[in-house]
MOPAC internal coordinates of N, CA, C and O (Angstrom, degrees):
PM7 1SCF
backbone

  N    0.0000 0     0.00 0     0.00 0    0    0    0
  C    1.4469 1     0.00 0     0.00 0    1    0    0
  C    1.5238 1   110.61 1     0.00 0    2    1    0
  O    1.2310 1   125.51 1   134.97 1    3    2    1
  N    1.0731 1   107.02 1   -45.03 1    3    2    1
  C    1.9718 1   107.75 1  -175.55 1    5    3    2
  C    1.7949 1    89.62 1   -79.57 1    6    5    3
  O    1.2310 1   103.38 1   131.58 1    7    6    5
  N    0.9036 1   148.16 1   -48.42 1    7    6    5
  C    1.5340 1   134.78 1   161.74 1    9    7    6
  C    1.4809 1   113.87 1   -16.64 1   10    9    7
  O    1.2310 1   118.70 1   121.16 1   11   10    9
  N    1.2913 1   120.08 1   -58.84 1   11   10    9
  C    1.3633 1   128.19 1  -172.26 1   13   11   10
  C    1.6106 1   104.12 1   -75.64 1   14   13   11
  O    1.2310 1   122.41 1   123.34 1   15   14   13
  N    1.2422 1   112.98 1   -56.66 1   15   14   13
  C    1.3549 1   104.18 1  -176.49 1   17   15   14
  C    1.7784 1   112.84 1   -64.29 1   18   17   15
  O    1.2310 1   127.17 1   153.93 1   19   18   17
  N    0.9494 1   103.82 1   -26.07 1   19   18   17
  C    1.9352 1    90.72 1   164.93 1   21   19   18
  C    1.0519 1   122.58 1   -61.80 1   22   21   19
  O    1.2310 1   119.75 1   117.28 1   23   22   21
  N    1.9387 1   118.08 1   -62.72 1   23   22   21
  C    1.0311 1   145.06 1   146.21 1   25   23   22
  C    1.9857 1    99.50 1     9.98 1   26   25   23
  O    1.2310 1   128.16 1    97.52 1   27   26   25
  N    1.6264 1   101.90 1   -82.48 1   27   26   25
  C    1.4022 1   103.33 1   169.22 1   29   27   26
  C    1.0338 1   147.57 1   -61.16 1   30   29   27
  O    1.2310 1   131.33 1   152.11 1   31   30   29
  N    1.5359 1    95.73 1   -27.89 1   31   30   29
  C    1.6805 1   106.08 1   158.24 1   33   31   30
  C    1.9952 1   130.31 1   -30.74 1   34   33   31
  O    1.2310 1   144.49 1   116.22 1   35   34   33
  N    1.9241 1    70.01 1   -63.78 1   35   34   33
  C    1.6560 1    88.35 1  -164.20 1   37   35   34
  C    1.4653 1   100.78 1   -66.68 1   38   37   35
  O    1.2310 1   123.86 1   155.14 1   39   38   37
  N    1.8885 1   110.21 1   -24.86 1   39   38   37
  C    1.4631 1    74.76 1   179.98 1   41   39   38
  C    1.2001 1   128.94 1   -99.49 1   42   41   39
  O    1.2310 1   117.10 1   177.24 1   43   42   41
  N    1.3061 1   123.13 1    -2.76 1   43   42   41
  C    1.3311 1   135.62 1   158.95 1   45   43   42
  C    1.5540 1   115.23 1   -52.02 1   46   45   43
  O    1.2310 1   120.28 1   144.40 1   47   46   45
  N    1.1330 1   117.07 1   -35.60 1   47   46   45
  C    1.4525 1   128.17 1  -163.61 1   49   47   46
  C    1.7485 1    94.58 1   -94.42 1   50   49   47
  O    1.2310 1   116.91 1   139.18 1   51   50   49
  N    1.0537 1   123.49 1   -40.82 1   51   50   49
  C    1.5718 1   115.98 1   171.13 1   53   51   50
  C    1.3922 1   104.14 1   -58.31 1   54   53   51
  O    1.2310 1   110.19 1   145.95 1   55   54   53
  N    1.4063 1   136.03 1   -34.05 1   55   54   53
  C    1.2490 1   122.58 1  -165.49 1   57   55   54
  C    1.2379 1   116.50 1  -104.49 1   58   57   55
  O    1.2310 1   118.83 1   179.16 1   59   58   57
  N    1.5577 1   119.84 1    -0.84 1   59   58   57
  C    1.3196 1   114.54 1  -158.20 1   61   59   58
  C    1.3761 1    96.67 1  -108.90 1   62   61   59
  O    1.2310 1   126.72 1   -32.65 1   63   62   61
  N    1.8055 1   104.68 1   147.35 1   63   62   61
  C    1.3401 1   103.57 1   153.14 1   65   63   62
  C    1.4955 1   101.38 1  -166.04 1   66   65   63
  O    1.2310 1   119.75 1    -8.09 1   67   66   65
  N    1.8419 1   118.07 1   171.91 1   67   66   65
  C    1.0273 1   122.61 1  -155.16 1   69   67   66
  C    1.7706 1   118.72 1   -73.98 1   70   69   67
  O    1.2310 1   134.50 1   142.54 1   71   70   69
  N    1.7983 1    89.56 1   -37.46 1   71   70   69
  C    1.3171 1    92.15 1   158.78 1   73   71   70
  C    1.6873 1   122.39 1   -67.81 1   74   73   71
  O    1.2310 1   131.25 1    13.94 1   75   74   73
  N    1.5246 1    95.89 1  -166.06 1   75   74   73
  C    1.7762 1   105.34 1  -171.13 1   77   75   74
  C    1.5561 1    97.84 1   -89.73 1   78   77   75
  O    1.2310 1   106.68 1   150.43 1   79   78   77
  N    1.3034 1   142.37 1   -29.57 1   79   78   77
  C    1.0066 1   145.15 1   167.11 1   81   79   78
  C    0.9407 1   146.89 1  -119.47 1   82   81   79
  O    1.2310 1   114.93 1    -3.55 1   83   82   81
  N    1.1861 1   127.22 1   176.45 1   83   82   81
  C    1.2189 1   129.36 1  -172.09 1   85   83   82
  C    1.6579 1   120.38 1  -155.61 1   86   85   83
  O    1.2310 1   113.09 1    -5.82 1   87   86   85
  N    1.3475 1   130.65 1   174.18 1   87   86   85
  C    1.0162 1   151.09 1  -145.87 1   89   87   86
  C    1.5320 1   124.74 1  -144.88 1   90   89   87
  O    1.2310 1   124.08 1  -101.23 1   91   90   89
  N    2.0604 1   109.77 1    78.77 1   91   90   89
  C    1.4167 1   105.75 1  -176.38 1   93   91   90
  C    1.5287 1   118.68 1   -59.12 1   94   93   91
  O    1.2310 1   111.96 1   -63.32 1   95   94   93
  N    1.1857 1   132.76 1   116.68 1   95   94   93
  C    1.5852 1   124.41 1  -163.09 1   97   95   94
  C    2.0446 1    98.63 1   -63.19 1   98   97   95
  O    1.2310 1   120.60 1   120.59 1   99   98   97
  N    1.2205 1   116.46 1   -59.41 1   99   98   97
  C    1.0720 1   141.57 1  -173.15 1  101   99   98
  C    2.0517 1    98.31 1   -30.73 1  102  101   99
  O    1.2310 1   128.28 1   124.21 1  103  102  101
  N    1.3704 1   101.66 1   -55.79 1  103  102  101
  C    1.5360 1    96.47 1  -163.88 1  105  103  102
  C    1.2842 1   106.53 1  -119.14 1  106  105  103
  O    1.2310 1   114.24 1  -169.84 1  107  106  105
  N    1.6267 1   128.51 1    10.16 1  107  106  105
  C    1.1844 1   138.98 1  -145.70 1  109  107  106
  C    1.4572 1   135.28 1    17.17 1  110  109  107
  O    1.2310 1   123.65 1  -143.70 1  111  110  109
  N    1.6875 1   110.60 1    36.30 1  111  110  109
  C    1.5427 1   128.15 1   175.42 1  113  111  110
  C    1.1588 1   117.42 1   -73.48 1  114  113  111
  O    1.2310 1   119.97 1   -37.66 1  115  114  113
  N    1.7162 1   117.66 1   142.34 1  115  114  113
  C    1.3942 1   114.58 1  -170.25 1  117  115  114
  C    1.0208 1   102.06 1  -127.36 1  118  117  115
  O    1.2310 1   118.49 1   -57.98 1  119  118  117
  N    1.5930 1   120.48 1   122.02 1  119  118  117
  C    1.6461 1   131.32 1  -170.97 1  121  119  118
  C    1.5817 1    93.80 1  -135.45 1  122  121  119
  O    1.2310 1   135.71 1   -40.82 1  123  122  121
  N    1.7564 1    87.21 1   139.18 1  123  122  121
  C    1.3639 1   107.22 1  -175.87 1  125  123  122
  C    2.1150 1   105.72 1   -96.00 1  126  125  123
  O    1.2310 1   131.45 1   -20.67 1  127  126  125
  N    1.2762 1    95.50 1   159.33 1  127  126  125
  C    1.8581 1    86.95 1  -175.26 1  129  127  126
  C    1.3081 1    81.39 1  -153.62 1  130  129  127
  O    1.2310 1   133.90 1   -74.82 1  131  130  129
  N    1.4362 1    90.72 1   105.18 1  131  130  129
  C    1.7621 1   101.47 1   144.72 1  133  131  130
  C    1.6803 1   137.93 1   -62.76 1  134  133  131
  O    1.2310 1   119.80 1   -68.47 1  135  134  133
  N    1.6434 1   117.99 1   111.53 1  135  134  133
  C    0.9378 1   129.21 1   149.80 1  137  135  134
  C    1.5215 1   136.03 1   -79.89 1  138  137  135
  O    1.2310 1   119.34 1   -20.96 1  139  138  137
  N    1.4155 1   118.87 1   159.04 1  139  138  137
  C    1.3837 1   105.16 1   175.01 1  141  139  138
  C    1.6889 1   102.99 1  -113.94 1  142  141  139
  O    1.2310 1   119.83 1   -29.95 1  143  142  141
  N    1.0477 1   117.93 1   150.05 1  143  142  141
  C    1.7887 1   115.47 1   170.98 1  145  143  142
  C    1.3709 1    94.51 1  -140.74 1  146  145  143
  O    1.2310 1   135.68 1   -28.78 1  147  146  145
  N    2.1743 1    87.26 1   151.22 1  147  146  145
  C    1.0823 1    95.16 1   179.34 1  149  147  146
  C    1.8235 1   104.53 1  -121.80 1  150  149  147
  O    1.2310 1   122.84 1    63.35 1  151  150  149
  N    1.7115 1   112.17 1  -116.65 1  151  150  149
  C    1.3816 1    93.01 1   172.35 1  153  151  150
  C    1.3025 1    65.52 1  -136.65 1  154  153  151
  O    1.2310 1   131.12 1   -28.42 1  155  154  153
  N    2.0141 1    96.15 1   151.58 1  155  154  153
  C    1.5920 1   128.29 1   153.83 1  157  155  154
  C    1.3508 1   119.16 1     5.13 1  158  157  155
  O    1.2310 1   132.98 1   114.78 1  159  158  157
  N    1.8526 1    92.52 1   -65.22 1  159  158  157
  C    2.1118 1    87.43 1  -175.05 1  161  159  158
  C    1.4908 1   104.93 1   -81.20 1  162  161  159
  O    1.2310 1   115.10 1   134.91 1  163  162  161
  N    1.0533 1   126.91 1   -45.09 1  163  162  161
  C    1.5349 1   114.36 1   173.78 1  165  163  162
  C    1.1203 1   121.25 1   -28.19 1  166  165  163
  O    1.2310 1   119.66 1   116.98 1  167  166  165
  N    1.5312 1   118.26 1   -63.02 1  167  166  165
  C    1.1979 1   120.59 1  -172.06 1  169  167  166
  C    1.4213 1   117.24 1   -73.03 1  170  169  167
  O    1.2310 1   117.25 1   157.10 1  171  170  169
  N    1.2832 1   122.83 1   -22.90 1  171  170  169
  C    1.6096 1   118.29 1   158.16 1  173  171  170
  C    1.5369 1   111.42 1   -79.51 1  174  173  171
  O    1.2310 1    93.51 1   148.34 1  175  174  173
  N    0.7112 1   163.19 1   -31.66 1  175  174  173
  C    1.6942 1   161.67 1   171.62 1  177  175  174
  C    1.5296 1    94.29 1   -57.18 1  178  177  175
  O    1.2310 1   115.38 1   145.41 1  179  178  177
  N    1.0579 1   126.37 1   -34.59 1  179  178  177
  C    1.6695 1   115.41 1  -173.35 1  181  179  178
  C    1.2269 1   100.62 1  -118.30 1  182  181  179
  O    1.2310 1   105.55 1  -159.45 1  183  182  181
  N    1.3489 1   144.39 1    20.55 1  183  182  181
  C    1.7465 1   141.31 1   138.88 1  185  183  182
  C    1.4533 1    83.93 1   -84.78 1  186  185  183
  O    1.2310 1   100.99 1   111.83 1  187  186  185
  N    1.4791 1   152.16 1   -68.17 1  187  186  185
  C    1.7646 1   145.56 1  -157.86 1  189  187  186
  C    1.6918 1    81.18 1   -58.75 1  190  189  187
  O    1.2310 1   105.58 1    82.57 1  191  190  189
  N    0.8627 1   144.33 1   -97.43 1  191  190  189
  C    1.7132 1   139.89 1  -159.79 1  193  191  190
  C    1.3273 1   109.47 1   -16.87 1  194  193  191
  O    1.2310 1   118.27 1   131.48 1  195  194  193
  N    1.7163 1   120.91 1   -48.52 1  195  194  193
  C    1.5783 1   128.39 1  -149.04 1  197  195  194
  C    1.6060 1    84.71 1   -82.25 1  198  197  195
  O    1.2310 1   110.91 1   155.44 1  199  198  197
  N    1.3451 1   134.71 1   -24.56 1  199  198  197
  C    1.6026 1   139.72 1  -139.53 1  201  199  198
  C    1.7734 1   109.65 1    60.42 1  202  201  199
  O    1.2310 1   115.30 1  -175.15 1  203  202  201
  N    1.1799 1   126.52 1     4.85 1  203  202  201
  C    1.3718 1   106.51 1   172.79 1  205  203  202
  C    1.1393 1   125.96 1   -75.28 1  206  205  203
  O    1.2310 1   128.82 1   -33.32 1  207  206  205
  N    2.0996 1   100.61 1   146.68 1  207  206  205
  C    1.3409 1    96.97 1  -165.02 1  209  207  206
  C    1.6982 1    90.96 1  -106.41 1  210  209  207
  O    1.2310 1   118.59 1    11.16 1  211  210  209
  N    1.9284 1   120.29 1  -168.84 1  211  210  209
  C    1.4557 1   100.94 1  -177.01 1  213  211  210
  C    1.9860 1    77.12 1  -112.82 1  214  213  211
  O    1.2310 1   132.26 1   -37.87 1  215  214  213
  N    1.8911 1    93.93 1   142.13 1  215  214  213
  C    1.5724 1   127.78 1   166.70 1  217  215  214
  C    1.3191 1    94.31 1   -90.52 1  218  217  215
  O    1.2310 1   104.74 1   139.20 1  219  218  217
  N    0.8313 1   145.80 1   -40.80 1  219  218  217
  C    1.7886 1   144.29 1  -157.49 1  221  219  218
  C    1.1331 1   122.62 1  -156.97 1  222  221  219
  O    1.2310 1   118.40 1   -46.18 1  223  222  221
  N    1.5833 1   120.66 1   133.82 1  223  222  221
  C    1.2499 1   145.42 1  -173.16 1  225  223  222
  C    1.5431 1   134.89 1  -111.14 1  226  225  223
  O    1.2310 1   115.77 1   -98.35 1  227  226  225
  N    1.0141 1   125.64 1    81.65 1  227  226  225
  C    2.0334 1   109.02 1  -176.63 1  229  227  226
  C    1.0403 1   114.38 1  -113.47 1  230  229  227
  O    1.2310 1   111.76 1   -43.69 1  231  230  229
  N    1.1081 1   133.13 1   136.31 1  231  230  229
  C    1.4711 1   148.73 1  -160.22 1  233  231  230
  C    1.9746 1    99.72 1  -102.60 1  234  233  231
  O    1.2310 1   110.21 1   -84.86 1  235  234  233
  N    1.2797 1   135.98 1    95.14 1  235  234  233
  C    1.3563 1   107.49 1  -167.23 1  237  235  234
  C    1.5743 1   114.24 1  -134.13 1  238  237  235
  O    1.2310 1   133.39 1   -55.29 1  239  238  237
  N    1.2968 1    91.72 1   124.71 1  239  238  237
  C    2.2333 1   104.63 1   167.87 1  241  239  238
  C    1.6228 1   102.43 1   -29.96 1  242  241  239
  O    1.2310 1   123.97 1   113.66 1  243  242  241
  N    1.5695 1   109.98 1   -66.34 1  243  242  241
  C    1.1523 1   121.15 1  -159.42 1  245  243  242
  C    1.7781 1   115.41 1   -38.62 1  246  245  243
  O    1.2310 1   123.36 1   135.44 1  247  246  245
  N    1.6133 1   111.17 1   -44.56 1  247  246  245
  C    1.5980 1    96.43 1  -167.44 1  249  247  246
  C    1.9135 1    86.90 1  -110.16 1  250  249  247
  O    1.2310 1   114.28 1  -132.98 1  251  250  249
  N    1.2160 1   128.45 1    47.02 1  251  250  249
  C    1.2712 1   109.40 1   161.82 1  253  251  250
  C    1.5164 1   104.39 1   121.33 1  254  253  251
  O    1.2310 1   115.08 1   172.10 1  255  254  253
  N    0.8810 1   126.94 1    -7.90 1  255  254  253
  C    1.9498 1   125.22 1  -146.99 1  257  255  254
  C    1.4827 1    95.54 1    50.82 1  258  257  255
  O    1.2310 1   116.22 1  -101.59 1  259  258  257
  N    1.7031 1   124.78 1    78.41 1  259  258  257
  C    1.2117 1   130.77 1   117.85 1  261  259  258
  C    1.5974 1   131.92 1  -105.26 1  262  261  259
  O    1.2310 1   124.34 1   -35.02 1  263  262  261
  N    0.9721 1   109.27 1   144.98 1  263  262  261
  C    1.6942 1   125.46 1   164.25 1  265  263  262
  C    1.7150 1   120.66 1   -54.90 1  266  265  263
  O    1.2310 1   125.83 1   -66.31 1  267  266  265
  N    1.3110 1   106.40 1   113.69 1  267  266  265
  C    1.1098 1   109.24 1   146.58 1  269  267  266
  C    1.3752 1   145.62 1  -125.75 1  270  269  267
  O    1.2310 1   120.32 1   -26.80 1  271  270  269
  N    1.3525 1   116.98 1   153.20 1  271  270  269
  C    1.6327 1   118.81 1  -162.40 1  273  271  270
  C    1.0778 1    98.72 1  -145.55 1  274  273  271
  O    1.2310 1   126.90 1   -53.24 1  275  274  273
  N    1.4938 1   104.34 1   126.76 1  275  274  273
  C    1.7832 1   131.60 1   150.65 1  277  275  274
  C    1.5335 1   106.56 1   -59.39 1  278  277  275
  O    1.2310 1   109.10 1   -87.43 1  279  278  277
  N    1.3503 1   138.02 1    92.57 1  279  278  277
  C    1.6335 1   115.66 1   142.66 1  281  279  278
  C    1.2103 1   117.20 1   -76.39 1  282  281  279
  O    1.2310 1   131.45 1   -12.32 1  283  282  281
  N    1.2964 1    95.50 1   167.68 1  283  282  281
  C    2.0377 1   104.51 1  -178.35 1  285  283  282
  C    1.7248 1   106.88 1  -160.50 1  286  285  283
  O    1.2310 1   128.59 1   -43.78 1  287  286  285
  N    1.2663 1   101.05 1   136.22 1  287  286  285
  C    1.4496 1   113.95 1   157.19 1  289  287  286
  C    1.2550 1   141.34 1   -79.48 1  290  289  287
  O    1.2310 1   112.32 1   -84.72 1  291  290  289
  N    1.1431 1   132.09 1    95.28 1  291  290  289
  C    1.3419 1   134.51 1  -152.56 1  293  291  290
  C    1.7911 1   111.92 1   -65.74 1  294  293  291
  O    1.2310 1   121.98 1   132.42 1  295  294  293
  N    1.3197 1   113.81 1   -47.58 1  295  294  293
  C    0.8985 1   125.43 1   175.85 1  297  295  294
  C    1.8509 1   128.51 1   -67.90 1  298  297  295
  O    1.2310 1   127.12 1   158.37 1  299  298  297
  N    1.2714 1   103.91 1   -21.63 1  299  298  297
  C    1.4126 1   104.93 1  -159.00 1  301  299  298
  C    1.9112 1    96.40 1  -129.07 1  302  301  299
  O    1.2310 1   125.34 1   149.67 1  303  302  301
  N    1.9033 1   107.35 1   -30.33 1  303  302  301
  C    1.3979 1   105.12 1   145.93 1  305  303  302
  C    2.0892 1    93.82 1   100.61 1  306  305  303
  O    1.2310 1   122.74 1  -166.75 1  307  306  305
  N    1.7922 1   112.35 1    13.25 1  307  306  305
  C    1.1699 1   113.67 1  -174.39 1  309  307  306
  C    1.4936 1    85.81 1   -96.99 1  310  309  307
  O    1.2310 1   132.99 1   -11.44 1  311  310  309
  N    1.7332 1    92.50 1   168.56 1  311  310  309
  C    1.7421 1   100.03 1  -170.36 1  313  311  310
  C    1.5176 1    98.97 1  -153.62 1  314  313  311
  O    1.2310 1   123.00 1   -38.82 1  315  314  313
  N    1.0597 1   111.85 1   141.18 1  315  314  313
  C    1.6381 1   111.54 1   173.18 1  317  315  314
  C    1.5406 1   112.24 1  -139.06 1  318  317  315
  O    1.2310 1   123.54 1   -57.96 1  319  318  317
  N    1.4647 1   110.82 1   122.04 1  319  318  317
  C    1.2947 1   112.93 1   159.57 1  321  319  318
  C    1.3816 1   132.22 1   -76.30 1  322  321  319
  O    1.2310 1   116.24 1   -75.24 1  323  322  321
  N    1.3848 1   124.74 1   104.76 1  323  322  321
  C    1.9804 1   118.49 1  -172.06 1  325  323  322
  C    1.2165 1    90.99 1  -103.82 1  326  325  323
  O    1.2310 1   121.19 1   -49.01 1  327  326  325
  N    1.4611 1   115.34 1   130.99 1  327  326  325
  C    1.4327 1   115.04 1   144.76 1  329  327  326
  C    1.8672 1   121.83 1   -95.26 1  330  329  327
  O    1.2310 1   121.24 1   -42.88 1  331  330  329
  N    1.2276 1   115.23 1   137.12 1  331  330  329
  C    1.6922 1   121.26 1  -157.48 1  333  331  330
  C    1.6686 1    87.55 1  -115.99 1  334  333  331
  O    1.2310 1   141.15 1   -43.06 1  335  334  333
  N    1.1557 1    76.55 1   136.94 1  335  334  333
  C    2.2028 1    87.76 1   161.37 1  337  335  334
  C    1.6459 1    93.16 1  -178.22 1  338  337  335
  O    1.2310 1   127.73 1   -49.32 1  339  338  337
  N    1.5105 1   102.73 1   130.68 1  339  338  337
  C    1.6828 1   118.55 1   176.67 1  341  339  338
  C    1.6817 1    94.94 1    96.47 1  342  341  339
  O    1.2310 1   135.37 1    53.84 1  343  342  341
  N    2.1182 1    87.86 1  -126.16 1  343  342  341
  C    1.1971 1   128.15 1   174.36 1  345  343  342
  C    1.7607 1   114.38 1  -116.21 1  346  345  343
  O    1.2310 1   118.76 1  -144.55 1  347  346  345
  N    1.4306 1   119.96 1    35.45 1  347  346  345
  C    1.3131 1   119.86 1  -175.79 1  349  347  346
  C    1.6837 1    97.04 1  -136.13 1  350  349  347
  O    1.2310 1   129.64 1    -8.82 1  351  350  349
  N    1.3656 1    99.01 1   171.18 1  351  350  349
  C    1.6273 1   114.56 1   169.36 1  353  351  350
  C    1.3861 1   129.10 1  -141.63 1  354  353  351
  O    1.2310 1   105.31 1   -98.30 1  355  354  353
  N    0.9776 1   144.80 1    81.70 1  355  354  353
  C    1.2550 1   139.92 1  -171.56 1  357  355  354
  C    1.5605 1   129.28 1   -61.56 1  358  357  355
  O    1.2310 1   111.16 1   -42.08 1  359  358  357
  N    0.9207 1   134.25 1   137.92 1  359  358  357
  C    1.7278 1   126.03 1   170.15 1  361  359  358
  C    1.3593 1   106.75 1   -92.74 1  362  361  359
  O    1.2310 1   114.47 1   -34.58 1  363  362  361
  N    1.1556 1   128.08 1   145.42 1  363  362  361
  C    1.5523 1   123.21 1  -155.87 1  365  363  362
  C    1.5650 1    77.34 1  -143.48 1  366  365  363
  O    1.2310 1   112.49 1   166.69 1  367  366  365
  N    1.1914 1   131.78 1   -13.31 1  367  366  365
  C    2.0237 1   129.73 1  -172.74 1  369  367  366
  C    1.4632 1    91.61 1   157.26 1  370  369  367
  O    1.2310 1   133.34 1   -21.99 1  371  370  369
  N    1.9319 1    91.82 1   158.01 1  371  370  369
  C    1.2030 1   105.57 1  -172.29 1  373  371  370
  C    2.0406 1    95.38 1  -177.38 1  374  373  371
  O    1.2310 1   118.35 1   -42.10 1  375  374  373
  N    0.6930 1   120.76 1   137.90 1  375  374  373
  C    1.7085 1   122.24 1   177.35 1  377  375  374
  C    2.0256 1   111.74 1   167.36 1  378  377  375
  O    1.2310 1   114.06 1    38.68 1  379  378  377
  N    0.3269 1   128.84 1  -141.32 1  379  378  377
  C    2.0116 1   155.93 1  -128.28 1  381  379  378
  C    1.6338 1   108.44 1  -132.63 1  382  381  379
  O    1.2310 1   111.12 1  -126.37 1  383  382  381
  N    1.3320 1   134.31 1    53.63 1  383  382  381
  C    1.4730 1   103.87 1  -171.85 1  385  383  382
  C    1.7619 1   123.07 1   -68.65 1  386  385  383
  O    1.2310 1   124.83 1   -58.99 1  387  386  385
  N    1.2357 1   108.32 1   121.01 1  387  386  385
  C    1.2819 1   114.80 1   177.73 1  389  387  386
  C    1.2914 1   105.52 1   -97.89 1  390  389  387
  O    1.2310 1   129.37 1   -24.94 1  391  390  389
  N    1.4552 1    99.55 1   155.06 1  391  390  389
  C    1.8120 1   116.09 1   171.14 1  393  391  390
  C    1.7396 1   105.22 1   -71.62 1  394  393  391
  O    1.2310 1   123.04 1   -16.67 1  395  394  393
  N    1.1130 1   111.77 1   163.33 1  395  394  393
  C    1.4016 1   101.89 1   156.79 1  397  395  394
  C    1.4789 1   106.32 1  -164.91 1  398  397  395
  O    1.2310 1   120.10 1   180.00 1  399  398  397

């Protein structure tokens, strides 16, 4: 189980950032990824609704000095990645983790 959730980590965390883009080093391709953000309390009032609690924490230079956090539902197995910086929150992923 913690296999998978790294697994997703890294790759969420390789792709994510606060801006709209980004920069594959490897081939120097530039792909845009839409996020949605909302504000701070929004996005906590509806992680307390989902019951997720946060598994993981990174504090990071890279997208600005924002916060990010994995919550997860233990019981029901949903997970959401928010990234926080200011007074906003972004969802960067969020769905169902299945085994496979």
């Amino acid at each position: 189980m913690q296999k998978i959730l790294i697994a997703v980590l890294a790759l969420v965390f390789l792709g994510s950032t606060f801006a709209n883009t980004i920069a594959v080093q490897d081939s120097g391709i530039r792909v845009s990824k839409p996020v949605v953000c909302f504000s701070k309390t929004w996005i906590q009032q509806q992680i307390i609704q989902s019951r997720e609690v946060p598994v993981f924490e990174d504090v990071s230079n890279m997208t600005g000095n924002s916060t990010i956090i994995l919550f997860r539902n233990e019981n029901t197995g949903s997970w959401s990645l928010i990234e926080f910086k200011d007074k906003s929150g972004c969802i960067l992923g969020h769905g169902i983790l299945k085994l496979v």
